[in-house]
N, C-alpha and C positions, 0 to 999 in steps of 0.2 A: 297639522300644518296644511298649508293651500293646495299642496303639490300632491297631498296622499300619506305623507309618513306623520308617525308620532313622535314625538319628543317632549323633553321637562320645557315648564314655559316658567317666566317671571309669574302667572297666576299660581302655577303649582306651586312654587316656593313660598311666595305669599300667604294658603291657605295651609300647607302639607306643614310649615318649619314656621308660622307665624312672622317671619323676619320682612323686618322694614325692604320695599321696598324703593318708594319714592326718597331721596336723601341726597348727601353727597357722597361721590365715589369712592369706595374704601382702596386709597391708594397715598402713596407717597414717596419720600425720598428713604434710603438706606446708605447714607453715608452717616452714622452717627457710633460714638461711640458707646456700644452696645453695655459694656460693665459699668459705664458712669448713671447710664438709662436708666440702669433695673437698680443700682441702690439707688438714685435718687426716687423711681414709683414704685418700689418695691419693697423700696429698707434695706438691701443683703445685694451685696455684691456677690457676683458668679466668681467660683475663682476660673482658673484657665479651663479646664477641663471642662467645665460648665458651660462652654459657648460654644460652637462649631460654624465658624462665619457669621448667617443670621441670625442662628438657631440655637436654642436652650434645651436643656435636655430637663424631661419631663421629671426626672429625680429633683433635680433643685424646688422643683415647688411642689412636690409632694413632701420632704423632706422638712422644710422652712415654713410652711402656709397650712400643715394638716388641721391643726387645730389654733384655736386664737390661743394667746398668752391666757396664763391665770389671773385674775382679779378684774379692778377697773378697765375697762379700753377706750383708751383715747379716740378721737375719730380719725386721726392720720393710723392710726394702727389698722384701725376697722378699714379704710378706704386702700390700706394696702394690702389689704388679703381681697379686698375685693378684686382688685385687679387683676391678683394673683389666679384666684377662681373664675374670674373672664378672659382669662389670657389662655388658661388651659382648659375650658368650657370653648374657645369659638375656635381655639388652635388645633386641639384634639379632636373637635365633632365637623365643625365645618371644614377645615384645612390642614385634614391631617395630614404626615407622612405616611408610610406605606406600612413597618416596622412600630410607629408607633413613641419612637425614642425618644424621638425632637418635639420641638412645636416651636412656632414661626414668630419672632420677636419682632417683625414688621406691623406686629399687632397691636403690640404694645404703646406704642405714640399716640394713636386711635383711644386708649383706654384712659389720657391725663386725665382728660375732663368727661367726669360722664353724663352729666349736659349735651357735650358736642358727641361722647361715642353712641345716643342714642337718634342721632341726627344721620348716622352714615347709610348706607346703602347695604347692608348685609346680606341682602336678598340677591343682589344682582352677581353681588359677588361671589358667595355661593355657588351660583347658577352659573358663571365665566368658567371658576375651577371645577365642577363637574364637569362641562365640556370638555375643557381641556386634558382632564384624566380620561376620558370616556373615547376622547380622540387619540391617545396615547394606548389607550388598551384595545385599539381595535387592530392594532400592526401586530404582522402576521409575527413580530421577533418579540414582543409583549406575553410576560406570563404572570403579572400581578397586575394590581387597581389601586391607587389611594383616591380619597376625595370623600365628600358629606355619602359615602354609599345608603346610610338611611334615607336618606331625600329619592336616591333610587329604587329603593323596597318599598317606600311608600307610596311614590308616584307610579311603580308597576300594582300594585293591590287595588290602586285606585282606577287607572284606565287599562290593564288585560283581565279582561274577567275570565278568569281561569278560580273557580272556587270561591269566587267573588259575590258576598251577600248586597242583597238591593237595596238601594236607598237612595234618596233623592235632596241634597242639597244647594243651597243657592250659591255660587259663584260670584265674585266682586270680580267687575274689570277690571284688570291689572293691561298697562302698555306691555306692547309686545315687539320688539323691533331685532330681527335678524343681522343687522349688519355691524354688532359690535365686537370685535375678535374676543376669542376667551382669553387673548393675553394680556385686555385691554384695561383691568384690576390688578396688572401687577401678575411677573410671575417670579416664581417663589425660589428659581434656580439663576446661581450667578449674579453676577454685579451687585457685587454687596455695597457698592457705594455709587448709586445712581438715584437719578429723579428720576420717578415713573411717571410722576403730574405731568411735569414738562414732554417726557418723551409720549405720552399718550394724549395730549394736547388736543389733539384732533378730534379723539372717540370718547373723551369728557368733554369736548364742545355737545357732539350726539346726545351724549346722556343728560344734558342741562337742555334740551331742545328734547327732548323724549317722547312729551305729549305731544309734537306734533307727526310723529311715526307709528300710530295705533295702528295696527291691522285690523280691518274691519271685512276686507272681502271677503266673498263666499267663496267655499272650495273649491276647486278643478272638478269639474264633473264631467265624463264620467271616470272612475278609478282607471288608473294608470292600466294597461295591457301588460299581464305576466311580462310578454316576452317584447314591450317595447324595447326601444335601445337602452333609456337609463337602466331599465331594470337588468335586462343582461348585466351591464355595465356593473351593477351596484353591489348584487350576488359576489362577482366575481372578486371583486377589492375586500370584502368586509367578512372580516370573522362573524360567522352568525351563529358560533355556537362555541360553549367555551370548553368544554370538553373534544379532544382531535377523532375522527372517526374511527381510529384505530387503538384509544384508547380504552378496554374494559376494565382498567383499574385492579388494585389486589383481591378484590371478590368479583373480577369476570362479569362485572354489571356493566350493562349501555344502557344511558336515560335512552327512553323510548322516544323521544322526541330525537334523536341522532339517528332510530333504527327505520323509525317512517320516512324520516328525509332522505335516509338512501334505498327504502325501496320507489319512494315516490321517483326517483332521480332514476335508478332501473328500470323502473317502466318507462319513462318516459325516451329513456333513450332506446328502447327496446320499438316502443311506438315509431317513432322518428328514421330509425334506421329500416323497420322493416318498409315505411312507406317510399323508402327512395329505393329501396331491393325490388319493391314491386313496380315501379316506374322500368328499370330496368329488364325483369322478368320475362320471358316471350314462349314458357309453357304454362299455360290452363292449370295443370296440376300443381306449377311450384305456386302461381301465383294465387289458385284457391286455398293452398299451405297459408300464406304470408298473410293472406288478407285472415284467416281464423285467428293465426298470432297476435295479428293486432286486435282484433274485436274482443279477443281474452282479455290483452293488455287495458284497452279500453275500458272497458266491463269493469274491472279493478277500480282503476283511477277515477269513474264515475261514484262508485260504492262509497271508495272514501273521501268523496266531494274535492277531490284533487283534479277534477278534468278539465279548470281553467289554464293546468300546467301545459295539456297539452299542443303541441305543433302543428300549423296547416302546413302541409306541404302542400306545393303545386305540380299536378300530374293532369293527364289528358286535355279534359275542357276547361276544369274551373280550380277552385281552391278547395281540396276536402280537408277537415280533420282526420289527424290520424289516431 
């Protein structure tokens, strides 16, 4: 992004998950009656048990759609299992729940004609509900994920090169425009009988208007300062790791990536503190102590290329590093 941070983009879905991007917005109304829906594209009425608001339970079409009928199949038989298998292919991989049980029959309207279901927007919307899961799992009272999480294993294999072999492929522009809420496809909790078209009015104007919101500026240069105010700010708000520091688990393991961040974090406050102690200090002896403390601390955080974390205090003439 412009500002310094990474994130999934409308390219990555494009090229990572193949799905349409340019289309119409996968979104609509959920005032319908949901058991007339599914025998009419379906064939096989839910009984009660089988619906939960908007939602079908992933037994009914495994149960009903495993396999086709024996003998001849008519094309309305054939295009009802079709459904069946695109209802639980985009509801299970793109939009799932969390448990796995459900799958979202707001989907289903989308799938009449598949003519028009190959015309929607799959990509963007995709890309809305990762957000909006990703924005959901980062509160500190959040202890599970739903959402396309392969788009996220694949988009980290692709841009954190941690064990990441090389290669060099070409990228398609894909529009990229920030300012569309991720609730702005429809969210998938509550009001089971509302128009989403109409109340999203606005942010499908955006998305019919798209090409003319491409990002094309060059980045912020130079990278943001550890210790600017956002970044303070951003540490502070955001789970950055999903493991708690104190938790070693039932075999007493801590990813090492939790053990370097809190030694990087004790040195550094170990640095910081000793250079306000020495500000303070008015013997020779304590303050040739303070200042070895820091230079060890130092010394460290340089070794392990951690010494952009470090703090200027300001003391005597000027601003030194501590």
């Amino acid at each position: 992004m412009l500002v310094g941070e990474m994130t999934i983009t409308l390219q990555h879905v494009a090229i990572l998950f193949g799905l349409r991007v340019h289309g119409h917005p996968a979104t609509g109304f959920t005032d319908i009656d949901w058991h007339a829906l599914c025998e009419e594209l379906l064939g096989v009425q839910p009984i009660k048990t089988d619906i939960c608001g908007a939602s079908l339970r992933v037994r009914f079409i495994t149960t009903h759609f495993s396999h086709l009928p024996p003998g001849v199949v008519d094309e309305v038989t054939l295009q009802r299992h079709a459904r069946a298998y695109l209802l639980l292919l985009v509801g299970g991989s793109l939009f799932p729940y969390k448990k796995g049980i459900y799958i979202q029959l707001a989907i289903l309207p989308m799938l009449r004609d598949f003519g028009e279901t190959a015309q929607y927007s799959w990509g963007s919307a995709t890309l809305a509900h990762i957000y909006r899961e990703l924005c959901r799992a980062s509160l500190d009272s959040a202890e599970t994920i739903a959402g396309p999480l392969q788009l996220l294993q694949f988009w980290s294999w692709e841009r954190l090169h941690v064990g990441h072999p090389s290669r060099s492929l070409p990228h398609a522009l894909v529009p990229i425009d920030g300012r569309f809420s991720p609730d702005a496809l429809g969210n998938r909790r509550g009001r089971l009988q509302f128009d989403w078209m109409l109340y999203h009015e606005h942010y499908v104007a955006l998305w019919e208007a798209r090409g003319d919101h491409i990002v094309i500026a060059e980045p912020i240069e130079p990278h943001m300062d550890y210790h600017a105010p956002y970044m303070t700010w951003y540490p502070r708000i955001t789970r950055r790791f999903i493991t708690p520091m104190d938790d070693f688990g039932p075999m007493q393991y801590q990813a090492t990536a939790l053990s370097a961040h809190l030694l990087i974090e004790t040195m550094t406050s170990i640095i910081s503190r000793g250079c306000h102690a020495l500000e303070d200090s008015n013997s020779n002896a304590c303050r040739t102590s303070i200042v070895d403390i820091i230079c060890i601390a130092t010394n460290v955080m340089c070794i392990i290329q951690e010494d952009y974390r470090i703090p200027h205090v300001e003391h005597g003439g000027g601003r030194s590093p501590a």
